[in-house]
N, C-alpha and C positions, 0 to 999 in steps of 0.2 A: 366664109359662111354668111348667111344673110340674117337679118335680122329676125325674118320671122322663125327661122329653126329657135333663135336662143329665145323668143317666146313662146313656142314649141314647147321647149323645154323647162321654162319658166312654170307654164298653167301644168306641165304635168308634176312635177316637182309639188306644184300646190296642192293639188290634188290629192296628190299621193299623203302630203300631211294633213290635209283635212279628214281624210279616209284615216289617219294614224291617231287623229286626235279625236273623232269621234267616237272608234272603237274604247280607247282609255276613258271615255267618258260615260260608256256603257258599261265598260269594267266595274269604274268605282261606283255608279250607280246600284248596279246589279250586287256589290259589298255591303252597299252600307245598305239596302232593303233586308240583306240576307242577314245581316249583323243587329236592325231592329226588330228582327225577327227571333233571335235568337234573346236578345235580352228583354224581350216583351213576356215572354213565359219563362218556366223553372225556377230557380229559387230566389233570384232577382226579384221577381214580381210578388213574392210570400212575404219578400223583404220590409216593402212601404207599408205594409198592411194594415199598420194601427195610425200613420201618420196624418197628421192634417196637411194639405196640399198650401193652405194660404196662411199658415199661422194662427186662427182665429176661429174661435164657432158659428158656423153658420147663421144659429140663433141668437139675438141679444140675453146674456145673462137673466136673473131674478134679484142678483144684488144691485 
């Protein structure tokens, strides 16, 4: 067999997992948009509701 068959077979081989790891990479993408999406609204988001985001008031005190 020559050499260029087993590079032949080499680039398809790559290919094949570059096509296998970019689809996994639209999976998890497509997850985790679908998952900030679900914990952006319902009872989650009622949840923070009275919280301050930095610890601190906005405004300087009076005391």
């Amino acid at each position: 067999m020559s050499n260029d068959y087993f590079q032949y077979q080499a680039t398809k081989y790559q290919q094949a997992e570059l096509a296998r790891a970019a689809e996994q990479h639209r999976l998890a993408k497509q997850a985790a948009e679908s998952n900030r999406a679900a914990r952006k609204g319902g009872a989650t988001g009622s949840h923070h509701r009275g919280v301050r985001l930095f610890g601190r008031s906005p405004r300087a005190s009076a005391c």
